[in-house]
Predicted model as a PDB file, atoms N, CA, C, CB and O in Angstrom, pLDDT in the B-factor column:
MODEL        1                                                                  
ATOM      1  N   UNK A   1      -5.337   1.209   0.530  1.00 84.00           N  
ATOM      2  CA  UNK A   1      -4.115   1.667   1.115  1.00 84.00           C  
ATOM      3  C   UNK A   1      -3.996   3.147   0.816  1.00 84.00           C  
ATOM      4  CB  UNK A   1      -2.901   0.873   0.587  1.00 84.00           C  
ATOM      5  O   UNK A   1      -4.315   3.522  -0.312  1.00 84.00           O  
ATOM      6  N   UNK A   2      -3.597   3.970   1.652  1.00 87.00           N  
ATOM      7  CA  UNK A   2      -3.671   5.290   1.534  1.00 87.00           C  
ATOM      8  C   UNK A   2      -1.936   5.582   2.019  1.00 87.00           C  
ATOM      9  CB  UNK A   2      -5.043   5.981   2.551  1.00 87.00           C  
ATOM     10  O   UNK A   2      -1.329   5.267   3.042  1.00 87.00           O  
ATOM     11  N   UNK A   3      -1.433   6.450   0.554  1.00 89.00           N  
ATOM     12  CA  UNK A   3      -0.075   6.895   0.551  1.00 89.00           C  
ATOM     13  C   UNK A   3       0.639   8.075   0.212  1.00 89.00           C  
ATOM     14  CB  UNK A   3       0.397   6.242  -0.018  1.00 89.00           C  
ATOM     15  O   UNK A   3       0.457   8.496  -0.931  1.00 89.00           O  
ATOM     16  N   UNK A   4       1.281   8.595   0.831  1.00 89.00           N  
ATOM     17  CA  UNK A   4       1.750   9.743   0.567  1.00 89.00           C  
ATOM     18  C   UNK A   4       2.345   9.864  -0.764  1.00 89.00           C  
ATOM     19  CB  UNK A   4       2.567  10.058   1.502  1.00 89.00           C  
ATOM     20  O   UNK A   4       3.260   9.085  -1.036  1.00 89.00           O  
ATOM     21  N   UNK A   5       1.923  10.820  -1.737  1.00 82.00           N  
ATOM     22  CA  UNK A   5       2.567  10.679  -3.179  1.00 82.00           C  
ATOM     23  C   UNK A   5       2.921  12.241  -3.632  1.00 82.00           C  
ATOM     24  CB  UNK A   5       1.392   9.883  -4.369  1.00 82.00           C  
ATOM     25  O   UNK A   5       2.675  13.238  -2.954  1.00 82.00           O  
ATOM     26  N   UNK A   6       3.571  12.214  -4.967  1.00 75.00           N  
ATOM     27  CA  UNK A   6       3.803  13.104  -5.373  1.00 75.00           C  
ATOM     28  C   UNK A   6       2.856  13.554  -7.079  1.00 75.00           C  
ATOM     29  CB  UNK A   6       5.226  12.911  -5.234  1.00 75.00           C  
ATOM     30  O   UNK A   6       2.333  14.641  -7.322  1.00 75.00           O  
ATOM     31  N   UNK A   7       2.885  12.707  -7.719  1.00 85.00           N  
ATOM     32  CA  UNK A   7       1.861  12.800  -8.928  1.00 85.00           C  
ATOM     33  C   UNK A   7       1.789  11.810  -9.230  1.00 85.00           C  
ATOM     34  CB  UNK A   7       2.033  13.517 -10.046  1.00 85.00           C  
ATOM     35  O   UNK A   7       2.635  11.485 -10.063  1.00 85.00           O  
ATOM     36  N   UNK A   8       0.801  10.727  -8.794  1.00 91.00           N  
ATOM     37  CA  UNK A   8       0.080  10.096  -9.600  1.00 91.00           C  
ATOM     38  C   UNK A   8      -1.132  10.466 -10.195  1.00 91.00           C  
ATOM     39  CB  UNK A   8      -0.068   9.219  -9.135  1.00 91.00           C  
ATOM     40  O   UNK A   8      -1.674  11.452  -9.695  1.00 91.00           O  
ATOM     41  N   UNK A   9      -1.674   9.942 -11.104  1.00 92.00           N  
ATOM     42  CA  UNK A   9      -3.351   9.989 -11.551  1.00 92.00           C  
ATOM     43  C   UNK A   9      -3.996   8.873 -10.818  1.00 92.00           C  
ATOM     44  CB  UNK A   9      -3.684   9.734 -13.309  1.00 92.00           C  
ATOM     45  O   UNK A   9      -3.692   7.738 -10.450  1.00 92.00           O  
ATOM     46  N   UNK A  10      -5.007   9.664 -10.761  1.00 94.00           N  
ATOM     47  CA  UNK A  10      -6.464   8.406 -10.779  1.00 94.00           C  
ATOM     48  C   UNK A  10      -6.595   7.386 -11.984  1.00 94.00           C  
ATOM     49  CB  UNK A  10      -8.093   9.264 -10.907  1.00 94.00           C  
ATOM     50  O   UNK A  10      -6.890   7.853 -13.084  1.00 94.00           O  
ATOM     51  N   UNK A  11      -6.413   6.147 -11.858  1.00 96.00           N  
ATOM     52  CA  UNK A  11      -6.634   5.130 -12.993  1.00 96.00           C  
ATOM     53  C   UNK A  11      -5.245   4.520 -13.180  1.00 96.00           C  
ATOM     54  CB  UNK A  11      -7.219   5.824 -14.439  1.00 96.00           C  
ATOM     55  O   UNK A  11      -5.140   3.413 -13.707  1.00 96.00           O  
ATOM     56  N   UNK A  12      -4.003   5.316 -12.700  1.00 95.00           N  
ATOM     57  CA  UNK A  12      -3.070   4.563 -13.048  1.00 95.00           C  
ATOM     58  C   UNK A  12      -2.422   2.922 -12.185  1.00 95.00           C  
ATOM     59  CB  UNK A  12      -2.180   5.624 -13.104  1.00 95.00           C  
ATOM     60  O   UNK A  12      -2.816   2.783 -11.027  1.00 95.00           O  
ATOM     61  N   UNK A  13      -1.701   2.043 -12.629  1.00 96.00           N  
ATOM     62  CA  UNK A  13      -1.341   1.021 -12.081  1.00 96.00           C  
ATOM     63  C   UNK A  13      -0.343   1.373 -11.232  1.00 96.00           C  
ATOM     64  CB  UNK A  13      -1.058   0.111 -12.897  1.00 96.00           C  
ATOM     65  O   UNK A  13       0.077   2.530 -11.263  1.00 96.00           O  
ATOM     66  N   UNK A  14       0.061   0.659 -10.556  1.00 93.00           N  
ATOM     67  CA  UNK A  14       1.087   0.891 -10.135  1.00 93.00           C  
ATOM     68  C   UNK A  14       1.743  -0.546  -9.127  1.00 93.00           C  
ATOM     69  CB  UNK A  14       0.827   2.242  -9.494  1.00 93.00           C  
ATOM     70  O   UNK A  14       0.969  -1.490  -8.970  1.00 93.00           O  
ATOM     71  N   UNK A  15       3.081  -0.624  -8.527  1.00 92.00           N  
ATOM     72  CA  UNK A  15       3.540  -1.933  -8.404  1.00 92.00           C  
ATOM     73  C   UNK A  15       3.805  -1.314  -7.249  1.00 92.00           C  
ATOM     74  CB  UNK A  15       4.582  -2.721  -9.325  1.00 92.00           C  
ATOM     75  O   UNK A  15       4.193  -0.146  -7.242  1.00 92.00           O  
ATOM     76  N   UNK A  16       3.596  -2.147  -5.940  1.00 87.00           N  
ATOM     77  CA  UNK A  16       3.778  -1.772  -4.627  1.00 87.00           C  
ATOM     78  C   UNK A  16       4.421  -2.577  -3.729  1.00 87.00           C  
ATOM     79  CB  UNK A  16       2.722  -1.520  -4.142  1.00 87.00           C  
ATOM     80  O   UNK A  16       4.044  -3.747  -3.656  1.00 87.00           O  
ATOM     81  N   UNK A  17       5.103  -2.286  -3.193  1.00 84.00           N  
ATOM     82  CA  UNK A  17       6.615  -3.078  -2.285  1.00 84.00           C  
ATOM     83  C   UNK A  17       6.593  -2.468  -1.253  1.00 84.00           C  
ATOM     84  CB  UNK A  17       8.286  -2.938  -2.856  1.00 84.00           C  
ATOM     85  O   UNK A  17       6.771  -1.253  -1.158  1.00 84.00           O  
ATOM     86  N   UNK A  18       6.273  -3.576   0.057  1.00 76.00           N  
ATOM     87  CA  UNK A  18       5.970  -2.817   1.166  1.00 76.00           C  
ATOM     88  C   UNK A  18       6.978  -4.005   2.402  1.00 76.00           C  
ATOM     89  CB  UNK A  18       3.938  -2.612   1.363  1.00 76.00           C  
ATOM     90  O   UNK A  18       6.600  -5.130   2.729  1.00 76.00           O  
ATOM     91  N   UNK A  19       8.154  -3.376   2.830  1.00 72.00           N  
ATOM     92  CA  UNK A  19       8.954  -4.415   3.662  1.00 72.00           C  
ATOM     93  C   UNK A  19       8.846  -5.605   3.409  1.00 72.00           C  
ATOM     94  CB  UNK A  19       8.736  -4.427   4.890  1.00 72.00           C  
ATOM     95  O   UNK A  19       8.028  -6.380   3.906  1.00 72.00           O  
ATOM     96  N   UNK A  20       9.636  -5.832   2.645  1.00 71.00           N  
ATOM     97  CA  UNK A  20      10.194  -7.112   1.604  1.00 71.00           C  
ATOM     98  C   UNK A  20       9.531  -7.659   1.793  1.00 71.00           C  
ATOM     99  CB  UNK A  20      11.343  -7.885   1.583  1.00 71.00           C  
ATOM    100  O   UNK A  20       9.861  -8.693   2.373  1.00 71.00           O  
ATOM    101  N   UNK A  21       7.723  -7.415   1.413  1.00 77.00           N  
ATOM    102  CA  UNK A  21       6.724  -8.482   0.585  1.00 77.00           C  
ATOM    103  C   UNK A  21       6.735  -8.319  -0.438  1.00 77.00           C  
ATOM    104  CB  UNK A  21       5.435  -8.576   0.756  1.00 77.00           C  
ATOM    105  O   UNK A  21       7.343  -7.393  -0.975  1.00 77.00           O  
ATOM    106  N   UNK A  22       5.785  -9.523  -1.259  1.00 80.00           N  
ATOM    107  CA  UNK A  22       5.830  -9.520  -2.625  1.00 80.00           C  
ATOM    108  C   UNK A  22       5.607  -8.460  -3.149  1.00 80.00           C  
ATOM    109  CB  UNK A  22       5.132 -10.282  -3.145  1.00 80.00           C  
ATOM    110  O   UNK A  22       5.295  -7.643  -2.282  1.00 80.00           O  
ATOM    111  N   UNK A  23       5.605  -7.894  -4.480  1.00 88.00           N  
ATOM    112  CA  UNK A  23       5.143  -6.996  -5.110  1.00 88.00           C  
ATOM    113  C   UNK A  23       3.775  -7.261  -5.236  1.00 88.00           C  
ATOM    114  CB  UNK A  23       5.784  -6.812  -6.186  1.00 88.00           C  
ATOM    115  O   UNK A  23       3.275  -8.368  -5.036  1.00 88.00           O  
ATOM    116  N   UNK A  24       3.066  -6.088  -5.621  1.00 90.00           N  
ATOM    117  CA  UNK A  24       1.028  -6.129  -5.498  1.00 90.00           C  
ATOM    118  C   UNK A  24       1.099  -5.308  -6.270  1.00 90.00           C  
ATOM    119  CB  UNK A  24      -0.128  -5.684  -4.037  1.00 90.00           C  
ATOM    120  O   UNK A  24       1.939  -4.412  -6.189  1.00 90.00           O  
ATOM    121  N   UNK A  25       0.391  -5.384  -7.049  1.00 94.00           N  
ATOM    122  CA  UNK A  25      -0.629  -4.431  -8.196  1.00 94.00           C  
ATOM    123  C   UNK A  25      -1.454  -3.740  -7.562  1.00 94.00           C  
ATOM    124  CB  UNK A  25      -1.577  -5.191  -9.236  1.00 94.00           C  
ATOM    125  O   UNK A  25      -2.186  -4.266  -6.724  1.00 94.00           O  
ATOM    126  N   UNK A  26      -1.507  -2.164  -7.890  1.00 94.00           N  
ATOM    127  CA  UNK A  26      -2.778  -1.643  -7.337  1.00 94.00           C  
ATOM    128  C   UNK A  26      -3.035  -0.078  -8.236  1.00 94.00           C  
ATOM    129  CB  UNK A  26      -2.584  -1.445  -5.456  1.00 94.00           C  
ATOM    130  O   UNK A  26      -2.218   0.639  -8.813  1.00 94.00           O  
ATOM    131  N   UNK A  27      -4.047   0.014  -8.114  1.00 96.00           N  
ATOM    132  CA  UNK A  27      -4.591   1.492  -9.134  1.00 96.00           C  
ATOM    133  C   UNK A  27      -5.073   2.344  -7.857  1.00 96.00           C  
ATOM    134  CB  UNK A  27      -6.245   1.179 -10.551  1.00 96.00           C  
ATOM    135  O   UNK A  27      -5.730   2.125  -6.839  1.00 96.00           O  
ATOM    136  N   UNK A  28      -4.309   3.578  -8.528  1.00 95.00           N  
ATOM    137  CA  UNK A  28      -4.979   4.690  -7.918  1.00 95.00           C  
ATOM    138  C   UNK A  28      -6.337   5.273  -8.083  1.00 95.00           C  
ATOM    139  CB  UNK A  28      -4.311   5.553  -8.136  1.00 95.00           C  
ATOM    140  O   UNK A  28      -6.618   5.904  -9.102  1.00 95.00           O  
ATOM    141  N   UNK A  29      -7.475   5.027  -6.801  1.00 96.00           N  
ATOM    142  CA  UNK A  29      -8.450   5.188  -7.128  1.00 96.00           C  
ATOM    143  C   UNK A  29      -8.831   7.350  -6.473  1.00 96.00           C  
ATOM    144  CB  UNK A  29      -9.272   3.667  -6.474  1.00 96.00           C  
ATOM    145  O   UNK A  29      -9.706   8.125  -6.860  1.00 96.00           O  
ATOM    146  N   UNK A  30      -7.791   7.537  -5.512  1.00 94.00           N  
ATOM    147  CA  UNK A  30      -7.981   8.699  -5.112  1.00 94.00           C  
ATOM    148  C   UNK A  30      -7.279   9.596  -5.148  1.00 94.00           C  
ATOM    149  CB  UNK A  30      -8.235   8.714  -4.289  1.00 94.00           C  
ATOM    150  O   UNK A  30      -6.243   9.086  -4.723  1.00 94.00           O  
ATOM    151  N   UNK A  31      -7.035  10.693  -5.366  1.00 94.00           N  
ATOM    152  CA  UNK A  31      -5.939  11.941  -4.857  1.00 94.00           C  
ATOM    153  C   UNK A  31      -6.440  12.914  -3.883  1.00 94.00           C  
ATOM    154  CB  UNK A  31      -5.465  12.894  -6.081  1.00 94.00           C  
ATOM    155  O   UNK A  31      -7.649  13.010  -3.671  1.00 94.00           O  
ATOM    156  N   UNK A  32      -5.513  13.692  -3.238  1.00 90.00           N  
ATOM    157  CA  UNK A  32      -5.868  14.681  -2.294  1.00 90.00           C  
ATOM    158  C   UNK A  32      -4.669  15.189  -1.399  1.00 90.00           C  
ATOM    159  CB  UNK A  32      -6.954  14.123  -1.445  1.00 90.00           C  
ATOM    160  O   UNK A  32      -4.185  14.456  -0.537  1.00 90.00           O  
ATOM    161  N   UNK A  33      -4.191  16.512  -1.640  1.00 87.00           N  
ATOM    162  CA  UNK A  33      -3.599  16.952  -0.541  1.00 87.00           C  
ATOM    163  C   UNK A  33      -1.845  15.802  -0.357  1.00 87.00           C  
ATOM    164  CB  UNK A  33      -4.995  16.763   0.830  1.00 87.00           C  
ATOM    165  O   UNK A  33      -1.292  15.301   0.622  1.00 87.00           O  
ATOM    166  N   UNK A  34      -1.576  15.817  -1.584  1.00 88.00           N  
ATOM    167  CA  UNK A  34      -0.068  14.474  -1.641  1.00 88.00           C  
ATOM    168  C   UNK A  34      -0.754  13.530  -0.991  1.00 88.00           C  
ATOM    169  CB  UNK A  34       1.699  14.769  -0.659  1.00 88.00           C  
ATOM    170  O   UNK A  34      -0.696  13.680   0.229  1.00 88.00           O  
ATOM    171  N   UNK A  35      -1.357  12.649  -1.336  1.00 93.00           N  
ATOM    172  CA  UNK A  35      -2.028  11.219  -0.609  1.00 93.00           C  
ATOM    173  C   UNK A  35      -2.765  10.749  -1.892  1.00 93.00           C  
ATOM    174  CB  UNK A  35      -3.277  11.474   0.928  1.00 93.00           C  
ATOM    175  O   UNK A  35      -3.559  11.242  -2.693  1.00 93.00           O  
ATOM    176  N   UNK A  36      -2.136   9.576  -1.712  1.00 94.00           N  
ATOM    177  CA  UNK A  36      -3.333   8.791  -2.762  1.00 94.00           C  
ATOM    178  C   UNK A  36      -4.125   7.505  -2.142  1.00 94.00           C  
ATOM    179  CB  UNK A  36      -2.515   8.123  -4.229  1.00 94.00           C  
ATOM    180  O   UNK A  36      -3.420   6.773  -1.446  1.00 94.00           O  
ATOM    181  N   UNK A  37      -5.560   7.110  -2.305  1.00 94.00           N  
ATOM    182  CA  UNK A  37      -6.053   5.729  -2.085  1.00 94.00           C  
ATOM    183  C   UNK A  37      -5.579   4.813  -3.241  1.00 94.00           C  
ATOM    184  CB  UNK A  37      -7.637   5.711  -1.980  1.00 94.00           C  
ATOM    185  O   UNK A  37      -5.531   5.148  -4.424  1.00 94.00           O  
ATOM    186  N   UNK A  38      -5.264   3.702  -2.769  1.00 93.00           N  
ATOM    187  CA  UNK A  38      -4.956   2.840  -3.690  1.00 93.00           C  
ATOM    188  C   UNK A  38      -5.660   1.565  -3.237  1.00 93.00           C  
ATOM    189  CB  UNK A  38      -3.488   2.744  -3.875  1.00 93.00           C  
ATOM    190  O   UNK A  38      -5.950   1.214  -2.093  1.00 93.00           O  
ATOM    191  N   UNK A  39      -5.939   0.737  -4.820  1.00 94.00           N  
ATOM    192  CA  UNK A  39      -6.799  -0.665  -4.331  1.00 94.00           C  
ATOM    193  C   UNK A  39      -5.853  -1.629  -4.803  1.00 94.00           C  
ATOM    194  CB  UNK A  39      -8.459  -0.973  -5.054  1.00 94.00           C  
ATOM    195  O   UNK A  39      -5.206  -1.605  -5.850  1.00 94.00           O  
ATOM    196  N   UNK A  40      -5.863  -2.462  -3.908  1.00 92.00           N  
ATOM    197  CA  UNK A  40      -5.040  -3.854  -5.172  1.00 92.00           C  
ATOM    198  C   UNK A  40      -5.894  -4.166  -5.654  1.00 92.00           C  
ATOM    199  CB  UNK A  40      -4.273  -5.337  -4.787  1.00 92.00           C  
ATOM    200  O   UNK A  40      -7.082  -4.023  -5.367  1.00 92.00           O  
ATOM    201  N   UNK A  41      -5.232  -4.804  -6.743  1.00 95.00           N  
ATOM    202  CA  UNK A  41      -5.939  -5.668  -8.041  1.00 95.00           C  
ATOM    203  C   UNK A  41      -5.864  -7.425  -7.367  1.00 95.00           C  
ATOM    204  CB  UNK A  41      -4.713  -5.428  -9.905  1.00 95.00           C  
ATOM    205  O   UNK A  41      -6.767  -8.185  -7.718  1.00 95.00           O  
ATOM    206  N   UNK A  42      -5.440  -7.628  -7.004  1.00 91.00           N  
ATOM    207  CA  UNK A  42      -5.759  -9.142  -6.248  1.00 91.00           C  
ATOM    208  C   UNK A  42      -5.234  -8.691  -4.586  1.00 91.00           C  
ATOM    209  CB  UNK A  42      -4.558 -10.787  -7.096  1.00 91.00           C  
ATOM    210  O   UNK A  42      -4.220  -8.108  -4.203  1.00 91.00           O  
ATOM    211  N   UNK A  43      -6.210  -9.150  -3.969  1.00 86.00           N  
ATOM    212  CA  UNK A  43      -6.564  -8.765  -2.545  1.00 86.00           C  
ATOM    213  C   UNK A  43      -5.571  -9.330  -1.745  1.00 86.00           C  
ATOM    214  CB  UNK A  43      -7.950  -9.231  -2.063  1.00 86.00           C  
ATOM    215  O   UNK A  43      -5.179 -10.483  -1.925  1.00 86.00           O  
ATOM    216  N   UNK A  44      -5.097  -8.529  -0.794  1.00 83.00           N  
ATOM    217  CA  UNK A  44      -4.034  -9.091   0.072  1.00 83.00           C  
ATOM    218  C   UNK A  44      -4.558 -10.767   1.205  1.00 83.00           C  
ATOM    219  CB  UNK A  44      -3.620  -7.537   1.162  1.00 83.00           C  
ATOM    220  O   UNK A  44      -5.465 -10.669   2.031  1.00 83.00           O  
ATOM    221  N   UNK A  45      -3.928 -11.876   1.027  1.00 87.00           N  
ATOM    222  CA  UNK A  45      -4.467 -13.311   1.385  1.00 87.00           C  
ATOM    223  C   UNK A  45      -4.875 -12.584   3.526  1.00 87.00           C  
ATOM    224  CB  UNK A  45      -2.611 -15.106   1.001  1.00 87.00           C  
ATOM    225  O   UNK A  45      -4.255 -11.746   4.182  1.00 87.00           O  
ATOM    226  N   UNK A  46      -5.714 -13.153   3.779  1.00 90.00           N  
ATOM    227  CA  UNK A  46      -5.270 -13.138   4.938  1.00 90.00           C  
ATOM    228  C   UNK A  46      -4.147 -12.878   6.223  1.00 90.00           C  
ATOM    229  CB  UNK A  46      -5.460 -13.694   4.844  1.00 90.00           C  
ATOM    230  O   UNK A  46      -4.017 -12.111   7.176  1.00 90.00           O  
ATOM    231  N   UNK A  47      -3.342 -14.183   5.521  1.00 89.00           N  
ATOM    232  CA  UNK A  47      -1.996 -14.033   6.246  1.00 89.00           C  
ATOM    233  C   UNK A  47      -1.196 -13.197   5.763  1.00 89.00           C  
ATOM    234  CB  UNK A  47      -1.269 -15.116   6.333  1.00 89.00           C  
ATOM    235  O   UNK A  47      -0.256 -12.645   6.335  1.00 89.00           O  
ATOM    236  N   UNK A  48      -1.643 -13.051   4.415  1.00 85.00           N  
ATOM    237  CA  UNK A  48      -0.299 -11.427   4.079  1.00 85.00           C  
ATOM    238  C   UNK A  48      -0.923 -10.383   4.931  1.00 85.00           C  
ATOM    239  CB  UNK A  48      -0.209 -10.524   2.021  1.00 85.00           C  
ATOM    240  O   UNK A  48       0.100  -9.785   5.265  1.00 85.00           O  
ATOM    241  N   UNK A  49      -2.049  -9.653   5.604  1.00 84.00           N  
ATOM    242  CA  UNK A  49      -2.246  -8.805   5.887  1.00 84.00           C  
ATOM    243  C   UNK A  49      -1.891  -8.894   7.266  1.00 84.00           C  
ATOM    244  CB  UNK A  49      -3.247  -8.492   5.467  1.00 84.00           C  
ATOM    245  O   UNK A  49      -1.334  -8.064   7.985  1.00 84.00           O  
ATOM    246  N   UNK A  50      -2.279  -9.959   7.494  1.00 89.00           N  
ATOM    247  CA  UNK A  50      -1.514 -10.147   9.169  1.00 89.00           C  
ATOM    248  C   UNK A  50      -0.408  -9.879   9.555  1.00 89.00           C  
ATOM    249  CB  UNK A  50      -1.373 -11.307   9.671  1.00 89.00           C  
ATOM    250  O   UNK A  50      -0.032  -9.252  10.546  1.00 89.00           O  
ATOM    251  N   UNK A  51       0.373 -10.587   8.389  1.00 86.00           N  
ATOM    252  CA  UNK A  51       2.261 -10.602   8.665  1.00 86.00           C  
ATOM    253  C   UNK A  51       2.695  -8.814   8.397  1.00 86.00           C  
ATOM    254  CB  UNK A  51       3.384 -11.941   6.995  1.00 86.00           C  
ATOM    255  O   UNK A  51       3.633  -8.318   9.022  1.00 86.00           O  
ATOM    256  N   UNK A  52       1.922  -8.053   7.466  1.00 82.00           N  
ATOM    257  CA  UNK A  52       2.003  -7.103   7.628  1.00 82.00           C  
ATOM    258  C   UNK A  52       1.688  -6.333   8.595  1.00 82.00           C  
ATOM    259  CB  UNK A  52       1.756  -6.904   6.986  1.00 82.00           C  
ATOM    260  O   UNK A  52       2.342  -5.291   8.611  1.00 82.00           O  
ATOM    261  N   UNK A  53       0.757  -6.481   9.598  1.00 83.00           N  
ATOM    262  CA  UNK A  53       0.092  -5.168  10.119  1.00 83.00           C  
ATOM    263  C   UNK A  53       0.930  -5.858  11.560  1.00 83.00           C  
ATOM    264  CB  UNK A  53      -2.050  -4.861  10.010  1.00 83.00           C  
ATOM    265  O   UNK A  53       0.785  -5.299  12.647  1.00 83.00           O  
ATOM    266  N   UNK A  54       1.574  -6.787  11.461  1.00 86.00           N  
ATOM    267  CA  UNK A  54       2.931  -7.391  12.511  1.00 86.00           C  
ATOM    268  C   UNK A  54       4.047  -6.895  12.448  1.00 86.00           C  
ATOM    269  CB  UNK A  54       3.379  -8.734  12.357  1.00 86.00           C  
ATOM    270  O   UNK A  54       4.751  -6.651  13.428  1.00 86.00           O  
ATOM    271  N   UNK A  55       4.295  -6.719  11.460  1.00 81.00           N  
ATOM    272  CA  UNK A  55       5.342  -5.654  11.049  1.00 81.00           C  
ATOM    273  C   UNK A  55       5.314  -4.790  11.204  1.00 81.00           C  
ATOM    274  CB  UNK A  55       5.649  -5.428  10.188  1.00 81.00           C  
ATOM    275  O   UNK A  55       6.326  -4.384  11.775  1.00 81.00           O  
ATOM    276  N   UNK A  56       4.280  -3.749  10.903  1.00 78.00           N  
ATOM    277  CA  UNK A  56       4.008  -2.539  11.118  1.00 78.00           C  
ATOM    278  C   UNK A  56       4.025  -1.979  12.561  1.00 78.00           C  
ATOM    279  CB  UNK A  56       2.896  -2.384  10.561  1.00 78.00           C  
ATOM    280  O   UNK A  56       4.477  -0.840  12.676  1.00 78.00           O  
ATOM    281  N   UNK A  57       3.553  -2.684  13.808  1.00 82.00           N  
ATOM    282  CA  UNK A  57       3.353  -2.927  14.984  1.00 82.00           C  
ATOM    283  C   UNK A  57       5.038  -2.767  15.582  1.00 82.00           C  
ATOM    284  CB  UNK A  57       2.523  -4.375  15.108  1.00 82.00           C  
ATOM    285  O   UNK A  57       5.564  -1.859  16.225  1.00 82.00           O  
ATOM    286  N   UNK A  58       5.627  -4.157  15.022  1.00 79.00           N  
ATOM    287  CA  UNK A  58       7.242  -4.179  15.635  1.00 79.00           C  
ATOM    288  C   UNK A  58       7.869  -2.761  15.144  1.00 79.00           C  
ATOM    289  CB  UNK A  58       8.320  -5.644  14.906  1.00 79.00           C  
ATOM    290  O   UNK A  58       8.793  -2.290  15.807  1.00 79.00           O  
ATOM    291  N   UNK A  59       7.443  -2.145  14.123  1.00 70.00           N  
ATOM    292  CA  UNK A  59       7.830  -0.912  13.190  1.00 70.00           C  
ATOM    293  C   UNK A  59       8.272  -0.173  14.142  1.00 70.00           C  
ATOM    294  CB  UNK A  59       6.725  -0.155  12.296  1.00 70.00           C  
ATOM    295  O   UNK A  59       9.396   0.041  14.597  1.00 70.00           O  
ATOM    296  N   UNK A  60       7.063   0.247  14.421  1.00 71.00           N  
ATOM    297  CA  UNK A  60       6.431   1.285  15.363  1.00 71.00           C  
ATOM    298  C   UNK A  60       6.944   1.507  16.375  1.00 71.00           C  
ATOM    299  CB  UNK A  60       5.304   1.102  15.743  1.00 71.00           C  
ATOM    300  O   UNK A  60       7.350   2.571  16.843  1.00 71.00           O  
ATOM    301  N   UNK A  61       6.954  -0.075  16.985  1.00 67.00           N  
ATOM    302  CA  UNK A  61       7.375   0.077  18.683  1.00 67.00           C  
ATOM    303  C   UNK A  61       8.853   0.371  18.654  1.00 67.00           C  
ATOM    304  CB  UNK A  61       7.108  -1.465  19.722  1.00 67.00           C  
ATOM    305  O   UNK A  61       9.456   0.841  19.619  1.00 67.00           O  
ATOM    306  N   UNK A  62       9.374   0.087  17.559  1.00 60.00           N  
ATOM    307  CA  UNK A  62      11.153   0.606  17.694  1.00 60.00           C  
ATOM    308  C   UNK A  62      11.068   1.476  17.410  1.00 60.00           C  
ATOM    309  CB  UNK A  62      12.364   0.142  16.996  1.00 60.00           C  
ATOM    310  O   UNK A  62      12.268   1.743  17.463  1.00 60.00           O  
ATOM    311  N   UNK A  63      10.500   2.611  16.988  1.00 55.00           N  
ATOM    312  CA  UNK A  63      10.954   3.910  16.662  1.00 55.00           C  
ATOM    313  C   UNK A  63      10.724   5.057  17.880  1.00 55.00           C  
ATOM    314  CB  UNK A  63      10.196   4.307  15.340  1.00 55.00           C  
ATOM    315  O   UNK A  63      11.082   6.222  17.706  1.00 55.00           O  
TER     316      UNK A  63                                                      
ENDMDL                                                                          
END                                                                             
């Protein structure tokens, strides 16, 4: 996941809440330019990534 940030480090944890899904664990594996890559620590299931990138879609089209 790649996010716009302000100071994180590389290595740190962090707890991620993305339109009232669960919370996810994930470490910053990158910085650059206010953006960080981030990995979760347990992989988003299938259907969580779906219901997300559904969301993201309806997001979109309303704005």
């Amino acid at each position: 996941m790649r996010i716009e940030c302000p100071d994180f480090k590389i290595g740190e944890i962090l707890k991620i809440e993305v339109n009232n899904f669960a919370r996810k664990k994930a470490i910053v594996r990158w910085l650059g330019e206010g953006e960080a890559g981030l990995e979760f620590l347990i992989a988003l299931s299938y259907r969580e990534a779906e219901k997300w990138a559904e969301e993201l879609q309806s997001d979109q089209g309303a704005a």
